[in-house]
N, C-alpha and C positions, 0 to 999 in steps of 0.2 A: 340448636334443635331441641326443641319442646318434646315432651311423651304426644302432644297433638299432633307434631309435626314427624315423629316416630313413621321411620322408613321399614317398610317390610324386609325383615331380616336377611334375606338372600338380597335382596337389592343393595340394603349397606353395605356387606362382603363386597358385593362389586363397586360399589364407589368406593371403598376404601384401598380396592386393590388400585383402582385407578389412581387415586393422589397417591399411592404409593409411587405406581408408576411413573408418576408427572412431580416427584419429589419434592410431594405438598405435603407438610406435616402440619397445616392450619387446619386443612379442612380432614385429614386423618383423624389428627386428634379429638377433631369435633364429633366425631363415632364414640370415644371413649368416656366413660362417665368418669371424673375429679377423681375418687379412690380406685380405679383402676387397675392392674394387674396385670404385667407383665412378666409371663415364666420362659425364660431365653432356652434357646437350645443347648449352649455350655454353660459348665459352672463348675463347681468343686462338690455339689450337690447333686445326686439324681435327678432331682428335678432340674438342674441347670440353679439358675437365678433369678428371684423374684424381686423383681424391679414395681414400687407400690407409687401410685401417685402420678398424675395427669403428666408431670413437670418430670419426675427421671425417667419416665419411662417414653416423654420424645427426645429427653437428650438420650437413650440408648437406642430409637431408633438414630436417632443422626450419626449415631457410630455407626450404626450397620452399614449406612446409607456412606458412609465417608471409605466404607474398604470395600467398595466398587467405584467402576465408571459403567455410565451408561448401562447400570442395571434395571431388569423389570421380571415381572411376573409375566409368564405365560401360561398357556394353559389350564387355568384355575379353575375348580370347579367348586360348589358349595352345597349342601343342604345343611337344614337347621330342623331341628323338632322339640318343639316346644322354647326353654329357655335353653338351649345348648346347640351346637350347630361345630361342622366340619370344614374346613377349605381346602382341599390338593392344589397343588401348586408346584411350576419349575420357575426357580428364578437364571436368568441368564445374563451376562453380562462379563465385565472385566474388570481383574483385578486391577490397584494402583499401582500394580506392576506391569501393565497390560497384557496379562496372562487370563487369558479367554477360561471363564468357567461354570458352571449348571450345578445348581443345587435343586433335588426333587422333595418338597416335605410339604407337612400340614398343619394347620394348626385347628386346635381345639378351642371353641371359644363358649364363653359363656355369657348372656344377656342380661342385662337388666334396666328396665325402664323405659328398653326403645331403644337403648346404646350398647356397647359391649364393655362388659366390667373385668373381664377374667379373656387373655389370649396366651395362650399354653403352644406352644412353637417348636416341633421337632423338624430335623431334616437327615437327609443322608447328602452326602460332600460325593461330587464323581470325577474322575479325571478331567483336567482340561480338556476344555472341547473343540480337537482341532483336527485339522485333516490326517488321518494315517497312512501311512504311506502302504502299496497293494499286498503286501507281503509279511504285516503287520498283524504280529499274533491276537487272534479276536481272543475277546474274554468271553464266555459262555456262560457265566454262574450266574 
């Protein structure tokens, strides 16, 4: 993709969630410019880990992608203003254990040139997501 052929910002977010979704990391990665920026949500750093460069940063998406099955993004939504932009997001799916589970987070991304240079990735982890039984103390907080 060209700066000519440069997809209006909230429209990438959606196609990117989509080859997420469809466990494309071809046409993902083709969103991301060569020095690109990956800040993970764990790390030994506050900021997690900054994963730099087109090439480790799909091999750390292929990790993500490797401790689920049948994961996706639901729900997603985006604005962008200016060079910066937002995504919410629940990812849902199954662990390699097949232990059903929902992750709610965002990330923070940063533009450049028509692609995104900078994807900064928080989340909150929730209990497995399965039926509880009627009598099942609710959590309120």
């Amino acid at each position: 993709m060209t700066s000519q052929q440069a997809l209006d910002p909230i429209r990438l977010l959606r196609e990117l969630i989509a080859a997420f979704n469809r466990y494309d990391l071809d046409t993902a990665m083709s969103f991301f410019v060569d020095d690109c920026i990956y800040r993970t949500p764990r790390g030994r750093r506050p900021w997690g880990r900054n994963v730099i460069g087109s090439t480790d940063v799909r091999a750390a998406f292929e990790r993500q992608f490797g401790r689920f099955q049948e994961a996706r993004f639901v729900d997603d939504s985006h604005w962008v203003s200016g060079d910066r932009g937002v995504s919410e997001w629940t990812i849902v799916g199954t662990t390699r254990d097949g232990e059903p589970t929902e992750l709610w987070g965002c990330d923070l991304w940063t533009f450049r040139e028509g692609k995104i240079a900078i994807r900064n990735t928080f989340w909150k982890i929730s209990p497995a997501t399965r039926p509880r039984s009627p009598d099942a103390t609710q959590d309120h907080s």
